[in-house]
C-alpha positions as CSV (number, residue, x, y, z in Angstrom):
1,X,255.7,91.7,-167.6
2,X,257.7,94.7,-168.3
3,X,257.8,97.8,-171.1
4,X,259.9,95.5,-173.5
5,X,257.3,92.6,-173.8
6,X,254.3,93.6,-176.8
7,X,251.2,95.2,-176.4
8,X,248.7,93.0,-176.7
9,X,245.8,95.4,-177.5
10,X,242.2,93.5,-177.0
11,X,238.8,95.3,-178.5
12,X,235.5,94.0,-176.9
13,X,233.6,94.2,-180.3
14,X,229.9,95.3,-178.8
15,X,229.3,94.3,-175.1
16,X,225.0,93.1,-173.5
17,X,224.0,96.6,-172.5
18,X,224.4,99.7,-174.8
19,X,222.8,100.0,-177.7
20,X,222.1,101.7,-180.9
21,X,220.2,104.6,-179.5
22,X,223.5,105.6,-177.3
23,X,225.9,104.6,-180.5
24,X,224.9,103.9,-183.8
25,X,228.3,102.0,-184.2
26,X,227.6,99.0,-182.7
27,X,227.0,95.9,-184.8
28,X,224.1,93.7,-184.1
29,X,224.2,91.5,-186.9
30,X,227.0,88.7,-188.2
31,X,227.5,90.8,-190.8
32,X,227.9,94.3,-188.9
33,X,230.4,92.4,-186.4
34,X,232.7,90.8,-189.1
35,X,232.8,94.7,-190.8
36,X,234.1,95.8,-187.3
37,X,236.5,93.2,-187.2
38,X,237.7,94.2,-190.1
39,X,238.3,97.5,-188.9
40,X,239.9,96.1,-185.7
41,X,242.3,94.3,-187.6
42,X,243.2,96.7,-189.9
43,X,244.2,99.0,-187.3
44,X,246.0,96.4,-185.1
45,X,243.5,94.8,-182.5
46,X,244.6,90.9,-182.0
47,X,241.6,89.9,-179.5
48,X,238.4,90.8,-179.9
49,X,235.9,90.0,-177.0
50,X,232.5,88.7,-178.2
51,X,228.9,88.9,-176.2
52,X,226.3,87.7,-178.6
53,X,223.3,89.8,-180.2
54,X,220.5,88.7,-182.3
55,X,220.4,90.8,-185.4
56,X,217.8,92.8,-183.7
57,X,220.4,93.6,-181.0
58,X,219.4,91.8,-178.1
59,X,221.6,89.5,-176.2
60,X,221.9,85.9,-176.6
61,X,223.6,83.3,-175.1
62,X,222.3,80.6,-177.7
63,X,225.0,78.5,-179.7
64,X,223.8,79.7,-183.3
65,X,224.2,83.5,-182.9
66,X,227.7,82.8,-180.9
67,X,229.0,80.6,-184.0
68,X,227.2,82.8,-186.5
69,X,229.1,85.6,-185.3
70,X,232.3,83.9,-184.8
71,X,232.3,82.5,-188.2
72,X,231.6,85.9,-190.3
73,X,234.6,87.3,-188.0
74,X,237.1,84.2,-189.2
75,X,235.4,84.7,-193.0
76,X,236.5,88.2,-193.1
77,X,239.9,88.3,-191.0
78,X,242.9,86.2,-191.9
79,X,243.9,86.1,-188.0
80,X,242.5,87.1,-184.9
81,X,242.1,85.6,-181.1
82,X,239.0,84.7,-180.5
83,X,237.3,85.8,-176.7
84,X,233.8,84.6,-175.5
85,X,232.3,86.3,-172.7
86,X,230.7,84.2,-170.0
87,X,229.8,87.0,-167.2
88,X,225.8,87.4,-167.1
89,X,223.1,87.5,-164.4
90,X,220.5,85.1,-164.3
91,X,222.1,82.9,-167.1
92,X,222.2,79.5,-165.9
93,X,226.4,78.3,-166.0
94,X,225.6,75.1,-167.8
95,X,223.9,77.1,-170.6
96,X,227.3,79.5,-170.8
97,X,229.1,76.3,-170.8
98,X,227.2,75.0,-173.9
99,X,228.6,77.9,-176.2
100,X,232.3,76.7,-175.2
101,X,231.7,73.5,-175.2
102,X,230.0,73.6,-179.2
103,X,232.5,76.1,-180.7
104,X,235.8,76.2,-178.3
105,X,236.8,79.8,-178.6
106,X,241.0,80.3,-178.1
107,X,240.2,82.4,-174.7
108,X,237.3,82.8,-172.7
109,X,236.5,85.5,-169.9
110,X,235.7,84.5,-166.0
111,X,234.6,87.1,-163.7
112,X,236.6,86.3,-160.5
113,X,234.3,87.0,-157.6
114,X,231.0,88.2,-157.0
115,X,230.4,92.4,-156.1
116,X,227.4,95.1,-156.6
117,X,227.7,95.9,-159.9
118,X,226.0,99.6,-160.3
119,X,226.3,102.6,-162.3
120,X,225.8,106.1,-161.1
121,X,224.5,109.4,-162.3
122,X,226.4,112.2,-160.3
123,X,224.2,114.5,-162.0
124,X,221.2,112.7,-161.0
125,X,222.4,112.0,-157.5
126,X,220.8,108.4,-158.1
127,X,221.8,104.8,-159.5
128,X,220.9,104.3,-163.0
129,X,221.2,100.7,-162.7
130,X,221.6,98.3,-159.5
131,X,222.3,94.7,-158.8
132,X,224.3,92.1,-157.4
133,X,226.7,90.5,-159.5
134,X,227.0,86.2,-158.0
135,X,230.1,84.6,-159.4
136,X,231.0,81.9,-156.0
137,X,233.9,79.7,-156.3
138,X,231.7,76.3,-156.8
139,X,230.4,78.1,-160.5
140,X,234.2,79.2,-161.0
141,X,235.8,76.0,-160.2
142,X,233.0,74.3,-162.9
143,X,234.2,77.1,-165.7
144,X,237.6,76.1,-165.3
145,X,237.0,72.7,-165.2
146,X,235.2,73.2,-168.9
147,X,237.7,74.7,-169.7
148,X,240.7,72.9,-169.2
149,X,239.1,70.1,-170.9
150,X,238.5,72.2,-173.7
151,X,241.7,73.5,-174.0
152,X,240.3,77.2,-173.8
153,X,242.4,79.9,-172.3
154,X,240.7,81.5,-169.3
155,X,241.0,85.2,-169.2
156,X,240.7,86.4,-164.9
157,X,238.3,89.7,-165.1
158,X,239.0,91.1,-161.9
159,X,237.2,93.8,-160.6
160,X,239.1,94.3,-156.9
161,X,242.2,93.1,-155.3
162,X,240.0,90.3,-153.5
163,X,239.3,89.2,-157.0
164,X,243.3,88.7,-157.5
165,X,243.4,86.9,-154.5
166,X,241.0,84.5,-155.0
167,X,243.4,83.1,-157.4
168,X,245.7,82.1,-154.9
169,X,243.6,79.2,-154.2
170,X,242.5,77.9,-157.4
171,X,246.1,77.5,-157.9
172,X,246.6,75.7,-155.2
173,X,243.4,73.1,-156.1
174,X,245.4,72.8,-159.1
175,X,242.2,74.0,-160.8
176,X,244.2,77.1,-162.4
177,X,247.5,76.5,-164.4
178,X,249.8,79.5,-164.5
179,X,251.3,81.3,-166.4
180,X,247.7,83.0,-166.0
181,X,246.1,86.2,-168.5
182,X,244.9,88.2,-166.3
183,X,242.4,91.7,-166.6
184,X,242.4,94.5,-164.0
185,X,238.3,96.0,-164.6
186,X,237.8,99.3,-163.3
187,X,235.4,101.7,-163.3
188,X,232.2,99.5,-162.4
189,X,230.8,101.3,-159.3
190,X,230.8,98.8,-157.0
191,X,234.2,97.4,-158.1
192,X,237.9,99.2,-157.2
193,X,238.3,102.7,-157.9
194,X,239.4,103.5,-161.0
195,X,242.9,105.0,-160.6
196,X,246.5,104.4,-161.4
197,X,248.1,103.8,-158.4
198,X,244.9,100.9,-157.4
199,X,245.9,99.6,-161.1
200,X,249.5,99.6,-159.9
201,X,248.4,97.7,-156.8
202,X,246.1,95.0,-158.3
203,X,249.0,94.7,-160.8
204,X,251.6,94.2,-158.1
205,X,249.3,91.5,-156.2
206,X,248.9,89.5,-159.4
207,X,250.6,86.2,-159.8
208,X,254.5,86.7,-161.1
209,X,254.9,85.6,-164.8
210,X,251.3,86.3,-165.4
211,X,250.2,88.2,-168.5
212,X,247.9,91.1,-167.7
213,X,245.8,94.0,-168.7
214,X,243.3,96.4,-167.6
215,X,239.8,97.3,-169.3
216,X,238.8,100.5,-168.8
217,X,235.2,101.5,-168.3
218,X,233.8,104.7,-169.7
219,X,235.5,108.1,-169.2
220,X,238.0,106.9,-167.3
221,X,239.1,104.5,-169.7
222,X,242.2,106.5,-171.3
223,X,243.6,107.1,-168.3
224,X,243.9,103.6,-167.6
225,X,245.1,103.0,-170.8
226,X,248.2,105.7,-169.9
227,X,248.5,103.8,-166.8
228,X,248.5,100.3,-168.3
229,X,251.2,101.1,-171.0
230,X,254.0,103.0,-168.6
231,X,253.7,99.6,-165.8
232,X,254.0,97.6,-168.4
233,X,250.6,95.9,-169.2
234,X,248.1,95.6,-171.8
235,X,244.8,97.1,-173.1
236,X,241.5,96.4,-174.3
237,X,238.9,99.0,-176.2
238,X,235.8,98.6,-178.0
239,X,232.2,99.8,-177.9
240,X,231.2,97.4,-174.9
241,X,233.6,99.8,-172.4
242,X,233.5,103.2,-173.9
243,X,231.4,104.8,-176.6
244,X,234.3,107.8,-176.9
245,X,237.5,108.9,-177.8
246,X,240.1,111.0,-175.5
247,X,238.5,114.2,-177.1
248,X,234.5,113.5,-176.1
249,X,234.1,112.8,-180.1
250,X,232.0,109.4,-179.9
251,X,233.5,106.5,-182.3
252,X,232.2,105.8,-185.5
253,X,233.7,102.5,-185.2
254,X,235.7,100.1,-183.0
255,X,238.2,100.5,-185.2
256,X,238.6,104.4,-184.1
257,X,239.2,103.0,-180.9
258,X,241.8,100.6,-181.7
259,X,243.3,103.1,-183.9
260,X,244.1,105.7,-180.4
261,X,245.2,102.7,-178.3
262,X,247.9,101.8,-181.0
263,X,248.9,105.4,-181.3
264,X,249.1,105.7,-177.6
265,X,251.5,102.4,-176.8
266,X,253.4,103.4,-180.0
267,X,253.8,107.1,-178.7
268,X,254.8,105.6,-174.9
269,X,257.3,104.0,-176.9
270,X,256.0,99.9,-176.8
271,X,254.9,98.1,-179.3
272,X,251.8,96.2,-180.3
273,X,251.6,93.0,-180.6
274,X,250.9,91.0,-183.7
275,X,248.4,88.0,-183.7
276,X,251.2,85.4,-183.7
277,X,252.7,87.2,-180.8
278,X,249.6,87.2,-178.6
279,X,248.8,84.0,-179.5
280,X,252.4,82.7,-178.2
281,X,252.3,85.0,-174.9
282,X,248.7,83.8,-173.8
283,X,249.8,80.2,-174.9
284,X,247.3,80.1,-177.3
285,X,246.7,77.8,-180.6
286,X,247.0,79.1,-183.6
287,X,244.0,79.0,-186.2
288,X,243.5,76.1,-187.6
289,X,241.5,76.2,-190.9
290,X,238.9,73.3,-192.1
């Protein structure tokens, strides 16, 4: 990838953990998530990552909210790529698998190795949350599988070098086509510190010819944007990562924060990508209609 290839910006629409007592933004219903894709749309988001709530906000990982979500989203939108997540603890894998398997998103995210997976309160000198986040190769190796057979387009979430290199392998099974798509996460305590030059170096250890990114987590997250844009990557937003924009203001919308990460990659002087062009850089399908 370089500065001359298009943005592809990415929003993740309302992640498993915040809620509406932290940000009245985030949707919970079909309804509320096909407003925000509107919104994300509209101001030039071409991905949009989907966890699934009930409409009274918790999480599910049941078919019918997944594909009553997804289908309110393709009512309201003309276009957009389509992005399931997968990562959870104490999920079973074969009921992650169902969800693809019934509704075959275009992309899909798979966390690439397993890691403590903490946040910290400096102010509180204590962890807020702590666990252990198991993603082992065998339950990898049986995501891919899926989805190669289902045709969907694996997105890598790494969270530390290692991660990157536990690609290397996978390749070599045969498991793992390339060109791969390909997210540097940072800002998970727990995961690689979230600076420029370790995005530069997970960036530099990823596969060549690969498309890739980097998703932010909370404050740090516009810095990494920055730092994304001048190597030459892409971005992702949204209310699952950060609740604020660059000022401390917190987002009405996700379509606030799509709005700053356009008017960032168009000030550095890139452009963003339209849907067509996402779809034909992450070798993606585009949208069939019934």
């Amino acid at each position: 990838m370089s500065l001359e290839h298009p943005v592809i910006i990415t929003c993740a629409i309302s992640g498993a953990i915040a809620n509406r007592e932290q940000c009245p933004a985030i949707p919970y219903t079909p309804e509320e998530y096909a407003a925000e894709a509107r919104r994300i749309v509209d101001e030039g988001g071409v991905m949009i990552h989907i966890h699934a709530r009930r409409p009274d906000g918790t999480p599910s990982y049941e078919i019918e909210d997944f594909q009553a979500i997804t289908e309110a989203i393709n009512a309201e939108v003309d276009d957009v790529i389509i992005n399931y997540s997968t990562g959870t603890i104490g999920v079973p894998v074969e009921k992650r698998l169902a969800y693809l398997r019934a509704l075959r998103p275009d992309v899909a995210a798979l966390n690439m190795g397993s890691m403590n997976y903490a946040k910290y309160s400096h102010s509180r000198r204590e962890f807020v949350f702590d666990m252990v986040f198991t993603n082992p190769f065998t339950e990898i190796i049986e995501f891919l599988t899926a989805m190669n057979e289902l045709g969907i387009r694996p997105e890598h979430e790494c969270f530390d070098v290692g991660h990157v290199g536990s690609l290397a392998p996978l390749i070599d099974m045969g498991v793992l086509r390339t060109p791969l798509h390909v997210d540097c996460v940072m800002g998970v305590v727990g995961g690689i510190p979230p600076t420029a030059r370790n995005l530069a170096l997970m960036a530099d250890n990823i596969p060549a010819g690969s498309h890739w990114g980097v998703v932010g987590i909370s404050r740090t997250q516009w810095m990494l944007i920055a730092a994304a844009l001048t190597l030459g990557g892409s971005i992702r937003v949204g209310l699952e990562d950060n609740l604020y924009l660059p000022d401390g203001t917190m987002a009405r919308s996700n379509g606030e924060l799509v709005a700053k990460a356009r008017q960032m990659t168009q000030d550095i002087g890139r452009t963003p990508a339209t849907v067509a062009q996402a779809r034909e850089i992450l070798g993606v399908a585009k949208r069939t209609t019934a």
